[in-house]
C-alpha positions in Angstrom: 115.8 86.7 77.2 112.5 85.1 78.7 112.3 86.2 82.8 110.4 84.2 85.1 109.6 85.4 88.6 109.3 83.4 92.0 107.8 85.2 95.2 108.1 84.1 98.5 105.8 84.8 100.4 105.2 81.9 103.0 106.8 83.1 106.0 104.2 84.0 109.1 106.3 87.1 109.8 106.4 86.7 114.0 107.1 89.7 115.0 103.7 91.6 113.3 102.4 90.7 116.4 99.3 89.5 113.8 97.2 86.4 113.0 97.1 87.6 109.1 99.6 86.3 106.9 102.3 89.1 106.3 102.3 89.7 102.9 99.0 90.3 103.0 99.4 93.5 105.7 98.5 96.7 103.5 100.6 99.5 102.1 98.1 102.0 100.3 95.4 99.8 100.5 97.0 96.8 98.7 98.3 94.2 100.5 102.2 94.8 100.0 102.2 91.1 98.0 100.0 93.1 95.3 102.9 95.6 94.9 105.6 92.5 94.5 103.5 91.2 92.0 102.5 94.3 90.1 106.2 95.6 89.4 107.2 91.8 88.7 104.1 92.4 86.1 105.5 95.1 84.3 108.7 93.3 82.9 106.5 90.8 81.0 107.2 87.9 82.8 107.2 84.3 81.1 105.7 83.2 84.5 104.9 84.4 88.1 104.8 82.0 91.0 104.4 82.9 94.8 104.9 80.7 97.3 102.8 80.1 100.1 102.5 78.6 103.7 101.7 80.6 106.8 97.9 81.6 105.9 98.0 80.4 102.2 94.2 80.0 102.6 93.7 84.3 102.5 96.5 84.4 99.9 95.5 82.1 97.7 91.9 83.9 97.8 93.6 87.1 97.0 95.6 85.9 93.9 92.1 84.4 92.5 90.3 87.8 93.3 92.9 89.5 91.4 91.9 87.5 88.7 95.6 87.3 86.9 97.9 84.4 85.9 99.5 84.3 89.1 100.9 80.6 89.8 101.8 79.3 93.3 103.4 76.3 95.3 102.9 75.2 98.7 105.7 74.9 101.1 104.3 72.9 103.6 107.1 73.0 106.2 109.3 76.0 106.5 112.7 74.8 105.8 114.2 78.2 104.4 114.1 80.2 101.2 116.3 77.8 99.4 113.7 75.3 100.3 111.0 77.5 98.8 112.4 78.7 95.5 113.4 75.0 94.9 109.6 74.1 95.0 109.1 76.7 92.7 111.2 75.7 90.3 109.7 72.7 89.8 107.0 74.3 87.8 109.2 76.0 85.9 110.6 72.2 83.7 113.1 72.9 81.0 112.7 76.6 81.0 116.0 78.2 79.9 115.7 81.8 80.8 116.4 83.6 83.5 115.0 83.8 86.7 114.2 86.7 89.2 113.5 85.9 93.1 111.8 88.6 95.1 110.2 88.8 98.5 106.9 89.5 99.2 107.9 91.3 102.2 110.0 93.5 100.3 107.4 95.5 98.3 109.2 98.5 97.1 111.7 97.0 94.2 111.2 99.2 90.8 110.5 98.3 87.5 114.0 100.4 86.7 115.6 97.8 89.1 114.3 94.8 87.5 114.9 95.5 84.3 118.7 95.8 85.6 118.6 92.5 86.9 117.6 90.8 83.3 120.1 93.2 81.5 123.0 91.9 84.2 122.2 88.7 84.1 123.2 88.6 80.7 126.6 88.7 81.5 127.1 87.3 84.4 126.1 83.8 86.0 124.5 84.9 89.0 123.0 88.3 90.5 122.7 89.6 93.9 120.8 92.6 94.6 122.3 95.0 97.6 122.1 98.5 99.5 123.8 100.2 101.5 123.1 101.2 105.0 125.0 102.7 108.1 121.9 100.9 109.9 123.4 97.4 109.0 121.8 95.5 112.1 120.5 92.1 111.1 121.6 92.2 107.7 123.9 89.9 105.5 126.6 91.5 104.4 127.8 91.7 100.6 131.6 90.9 100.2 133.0 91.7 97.4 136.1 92.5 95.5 135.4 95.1 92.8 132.4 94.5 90.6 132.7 90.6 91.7 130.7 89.0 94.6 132.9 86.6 97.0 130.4 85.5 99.1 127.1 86.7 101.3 127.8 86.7 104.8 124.8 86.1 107.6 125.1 89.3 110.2 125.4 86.6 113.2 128.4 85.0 111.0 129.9 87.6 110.2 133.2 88.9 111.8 134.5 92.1 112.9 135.5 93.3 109.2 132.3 91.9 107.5 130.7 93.2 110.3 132.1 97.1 109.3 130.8 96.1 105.6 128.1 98.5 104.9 126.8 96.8 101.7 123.8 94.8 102.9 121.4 92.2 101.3 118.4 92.9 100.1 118.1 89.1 99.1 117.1 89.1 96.1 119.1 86.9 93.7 118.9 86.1 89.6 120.0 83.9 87.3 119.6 81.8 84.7 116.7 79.3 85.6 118.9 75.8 84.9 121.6 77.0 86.5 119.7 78.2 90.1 117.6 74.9 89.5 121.4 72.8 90.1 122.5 75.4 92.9 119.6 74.7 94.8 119.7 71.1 94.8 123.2 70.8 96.1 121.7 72.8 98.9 122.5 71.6 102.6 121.2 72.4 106.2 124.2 72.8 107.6 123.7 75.8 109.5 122.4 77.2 113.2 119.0 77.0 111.8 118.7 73.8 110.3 117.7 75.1 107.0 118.0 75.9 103.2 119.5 79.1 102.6 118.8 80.9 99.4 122.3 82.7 99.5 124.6 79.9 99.7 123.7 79.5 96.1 126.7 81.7 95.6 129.0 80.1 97.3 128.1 77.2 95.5 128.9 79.1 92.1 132.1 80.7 93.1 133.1 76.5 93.8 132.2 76.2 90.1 134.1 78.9 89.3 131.2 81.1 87.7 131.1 84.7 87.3 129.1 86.2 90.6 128.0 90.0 90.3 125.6 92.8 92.2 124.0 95.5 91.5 122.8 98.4 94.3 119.6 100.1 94.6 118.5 102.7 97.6 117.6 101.6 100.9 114.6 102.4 100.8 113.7 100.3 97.8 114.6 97.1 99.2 113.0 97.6 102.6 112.1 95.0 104.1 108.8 95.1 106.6 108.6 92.6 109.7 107.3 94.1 112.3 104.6 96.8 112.7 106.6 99.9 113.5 108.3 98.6 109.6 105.1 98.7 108.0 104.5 102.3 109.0 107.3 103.0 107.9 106.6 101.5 104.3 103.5 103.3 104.6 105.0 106.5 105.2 107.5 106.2 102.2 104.7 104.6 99.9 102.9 108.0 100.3 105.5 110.1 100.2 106.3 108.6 96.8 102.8 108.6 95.7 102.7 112.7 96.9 105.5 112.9 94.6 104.9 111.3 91.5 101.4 113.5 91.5 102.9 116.8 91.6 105.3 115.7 88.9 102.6 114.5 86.8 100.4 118.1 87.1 98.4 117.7 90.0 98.1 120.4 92.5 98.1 119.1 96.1 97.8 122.0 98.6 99.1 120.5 101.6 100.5 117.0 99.9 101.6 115.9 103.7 97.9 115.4 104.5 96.5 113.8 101.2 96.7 110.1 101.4 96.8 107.5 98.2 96.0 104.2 97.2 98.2 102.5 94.8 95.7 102.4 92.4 95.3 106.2 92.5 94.8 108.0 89.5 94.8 111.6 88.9 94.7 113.8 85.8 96.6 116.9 84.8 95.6 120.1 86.7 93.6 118.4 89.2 93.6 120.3 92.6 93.4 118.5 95.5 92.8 120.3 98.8 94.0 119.4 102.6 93.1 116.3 104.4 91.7 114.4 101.4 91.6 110.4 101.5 91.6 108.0 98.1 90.7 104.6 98.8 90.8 101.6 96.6 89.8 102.0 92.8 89.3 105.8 92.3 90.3 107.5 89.0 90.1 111.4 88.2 90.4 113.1 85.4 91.5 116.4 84.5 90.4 119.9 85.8 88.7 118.4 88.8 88.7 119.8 92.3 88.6 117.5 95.5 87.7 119.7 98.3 88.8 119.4 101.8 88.4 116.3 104.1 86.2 114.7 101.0 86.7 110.8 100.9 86.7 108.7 97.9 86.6 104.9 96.9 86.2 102.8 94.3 84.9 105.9 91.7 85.1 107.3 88.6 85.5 110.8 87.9 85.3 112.7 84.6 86.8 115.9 83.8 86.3 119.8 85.3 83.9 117.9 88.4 84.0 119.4 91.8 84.2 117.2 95.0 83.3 118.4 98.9 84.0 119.6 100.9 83.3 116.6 103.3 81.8 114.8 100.8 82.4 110.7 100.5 82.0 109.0 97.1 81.5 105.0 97.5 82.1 102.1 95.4 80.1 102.3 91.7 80.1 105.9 91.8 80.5 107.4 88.2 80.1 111.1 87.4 80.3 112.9 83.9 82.0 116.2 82.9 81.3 118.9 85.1 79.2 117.3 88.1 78.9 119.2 91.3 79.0 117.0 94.4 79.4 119.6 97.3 79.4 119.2 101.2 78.0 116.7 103.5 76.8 114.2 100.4 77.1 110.3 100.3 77.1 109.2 97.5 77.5 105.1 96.1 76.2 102.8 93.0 75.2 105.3 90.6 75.6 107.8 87.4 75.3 110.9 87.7 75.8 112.6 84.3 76.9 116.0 82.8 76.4 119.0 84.6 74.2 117.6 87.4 74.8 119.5 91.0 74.2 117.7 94.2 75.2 120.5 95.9 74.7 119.8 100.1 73.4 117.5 103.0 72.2 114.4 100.5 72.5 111.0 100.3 72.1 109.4 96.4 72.4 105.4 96.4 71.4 103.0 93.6 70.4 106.0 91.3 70.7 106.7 88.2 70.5 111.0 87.2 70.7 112.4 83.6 72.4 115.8 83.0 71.6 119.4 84.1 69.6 117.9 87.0 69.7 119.8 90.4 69.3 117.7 93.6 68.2 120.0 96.4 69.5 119.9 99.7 68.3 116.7 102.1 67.1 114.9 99.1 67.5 110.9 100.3 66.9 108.0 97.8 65.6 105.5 99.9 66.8 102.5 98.5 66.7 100.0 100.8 63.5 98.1 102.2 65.4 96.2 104.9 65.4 93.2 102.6 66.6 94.7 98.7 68.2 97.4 97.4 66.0 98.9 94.4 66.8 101.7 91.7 65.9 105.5 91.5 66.0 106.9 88.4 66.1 110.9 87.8 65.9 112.4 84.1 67.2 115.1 82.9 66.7 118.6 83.5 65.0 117.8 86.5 64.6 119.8 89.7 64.5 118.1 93.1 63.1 119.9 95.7 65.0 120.2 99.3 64.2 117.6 101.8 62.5 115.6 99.3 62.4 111.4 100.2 62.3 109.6 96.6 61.5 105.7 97.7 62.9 103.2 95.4 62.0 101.9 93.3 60.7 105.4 91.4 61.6 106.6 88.3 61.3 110.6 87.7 60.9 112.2 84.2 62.9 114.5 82.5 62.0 118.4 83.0 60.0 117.6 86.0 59.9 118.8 89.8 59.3 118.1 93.2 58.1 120.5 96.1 60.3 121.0 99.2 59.5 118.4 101.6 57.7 115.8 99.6 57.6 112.0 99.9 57.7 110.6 96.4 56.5 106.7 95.9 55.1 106.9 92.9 56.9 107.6 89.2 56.7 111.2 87.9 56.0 111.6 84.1 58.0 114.4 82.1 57.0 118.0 82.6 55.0 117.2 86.2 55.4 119.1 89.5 54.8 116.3 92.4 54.0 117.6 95.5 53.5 115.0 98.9 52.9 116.7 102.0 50.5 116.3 104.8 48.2 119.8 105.1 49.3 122.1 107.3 47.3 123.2 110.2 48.1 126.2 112.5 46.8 126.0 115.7 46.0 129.5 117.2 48.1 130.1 120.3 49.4 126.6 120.2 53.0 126.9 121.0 51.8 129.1 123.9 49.3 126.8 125.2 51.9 123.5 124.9 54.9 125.6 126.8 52.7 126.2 129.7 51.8 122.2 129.8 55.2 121.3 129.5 56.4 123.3 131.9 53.4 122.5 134.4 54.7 118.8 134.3 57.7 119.7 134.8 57.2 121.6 137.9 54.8 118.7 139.4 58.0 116.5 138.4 60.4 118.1 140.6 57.6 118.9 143.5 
């Protein structure tokens, strides 16, 4: 059966101590909203919708940038999560299937859990997701009988045997989208906090006498993040998991505690990645590479059997070929490098475009930037640039050509040329001799 999927994520989240809304607070570089909506992705959905309040205006942005059918509903005043999926619900009409709620503050659910969900929900009315936890502080508590769930219990309701209850919940609920669309009207506020509270929904099923179930996942799955010490906490699991799920897919991480991912990360088989090694947003590797120590990627693509650092920091648009060299101390953003190239030390490449088996010596700069526009370098192939040479853009280079050591290149260099720019040089005899004995003259005077 047809799922659709309602996220909340309106709440302003207090105790983040932070003007940002808090779904939008990152967890490997993705705000932990993105990883809500990227597992709710994965079962197909009929329909996503988030709902938004606190700082809807950044939200709303992000769900445009991300450029997917993601649907959302204002909740102007914050009457409770009963409140919220009930807005939601109106764009949902006659739908018949079932319906999922998740939390946007609650980014770790799996796919394997979801999936659960839809398959329970074919037998039963109504589904509760739980965990269970010997740190049960704060959290609702689960009571059930068997496989069948009684009632959810609020931690400052409950009493001394709910309290000892060590089946916790994660709230997340599912059911069938007709039947949580009639729950939630015969909602009330009756409560300490004036509000509409998602969970009573089963209470109000068990008066109907319908068939109320849960299923458990780890703790760690369904932590929830409100407060800053939380989402380092999330951050540290997210990269342990991410460590993990390398290794197991052929990667070889020297010292995995000190590589950091992105959740867009992607490595290929027999990959080695050295210590202290940082992937920002958008990178993806292929196979055979090697990403030297305390190198620092974004936003790059990286073909097979190419070697990275160490210390070397790739930047958004960077594409290399099979077998490119990029070694220490080079910066590298917007351009192509293709096969076999080596930019082997100490250089900066930006807005370029290199062919294959081209070697760029050591200092080279493409100065690509006149204070107002950004202009293109282009490099051929089988080229050899020359240490310390300064190539300002726009310039195009030929294939099979050179540059001397040194040289300031502003004009384009056809195919097979050596171009040379240097001042003359000019040794003055005894010189260095002669300007010691000035300098050290004034300096004398200076301190008389």
């Amino acid at each position: 059966m047809d799922a659709a999927v309602v996220i909340l994520a309106a709440g302003k989240g207090t105790r983040m101590r932070s003007n940002r809304p808090k779904v939008m607070h990152e967890i490997g570089n993705f705000p932990m909203l993105s990883h809500c909506i990227k597992t709710a992705q994965q079962i197909n959905p009929w329909k996503i919708i988030t709902v938004l309040g606190h700082g809807r205006t950044e939200v709303m942005q992000f769900l445009q940038e991300t450029k997917k059918s993601i649907e959302f509903v204002i909740q102007e005043e914050q009457l409770g999560t009963g409140h919220a999926v009930k807005l939601a619900t109106k764009k949902l009409s006659n739908f018949d299937g079932n319906l999922i709620v998740m939390f946007g503050d609650t980014p770790f659910i799996s796919y394997e859990t979801l999936i659960k969900i839809k398959a329970k929900c074919e037998q039963i009315d109504l589904v509760v997701l739980g965990f269970r936890t010997e740190e049960s502080a704060g959290y609702g508590r689960l009571v059930t009988n068997s496989s069948e769930l009684l009632k959810i219990v609020e931690h400052n309701d409950a009493n001394d045997d709910e309290l000892a209850i060590n089946l916790c919940n994660s709230g997340i609920i599912a059911g069938n989208s007709l039947l949580m669309s009639e729950l939630l009207e015969d909602l009330d506020r009756n409560n300490t906090n004036n509000e509409f509270y998602l969970t009573d929904c089963v209470h109000l099923a068990k008066l109907r006498g319908l068939d109320c179930g849960f299923l458990v996942c780890e703790h760690d799955e369904a932590l929830g993040i409100n407060s800053r010490d939380q989402l380092s906490q999330a951050e540290k699991n997210f990269q342990t998991t991410a460590r993990t799920q390398a290794l197991e897919n052929g990667v070889h991480l020297i010292a995995p505690e000190t590589v950091f991912f992105s959740m867009d990360t992607i490595l290929g088989r027999d990959t080695v990645v050295e210590p202290n090694v940082i992937f920002g947003k958008g990178v993806t590797i292929g196979s055979k590479c090697i990403i030297k120590a305390f190198s620092y990627l974004e936003g790059c693509q990286i073909s097979d059997e190419c070697s990275i650092g160490p210390y070397a920091r790739l930047r958004p648009g960077v594409d290399l070929s099979d077998g490119v060299k990029i070694g220490n101390f080079v910066e590298i953003k917007n351009s192509k490098v293709a096969e076999h190239t080596k930019i082997n030390h100490l250089s900066y490449v930006g807005d370029a475009r290199i062919g294959k088996n081209t070697n760029i010596g050591a200092g080279t700069v493409t100065c690509n930037y006149d204070g107002v526009s950004k202009h293109r370098t282009v490099i051929g192939e089988d080229v050899f640039i020359g240490s310390n040479t300064m190539l300002i853009a726009p310039v195009t280079v030929g294939n099979n050509s050179m540059t001397g050591s040194g040289s300031v290149i502003t004009q384009d260099i056809p195919e097979d040329d050596l171009a040379i720019s240097r001042s003359k040089q000019k040794n003055n005899n005894n010189g260095a001799k002669k300007l010691r004995e000035i300098l050290r003259n004034k300096k004398n005077n200076e301190t008389h």
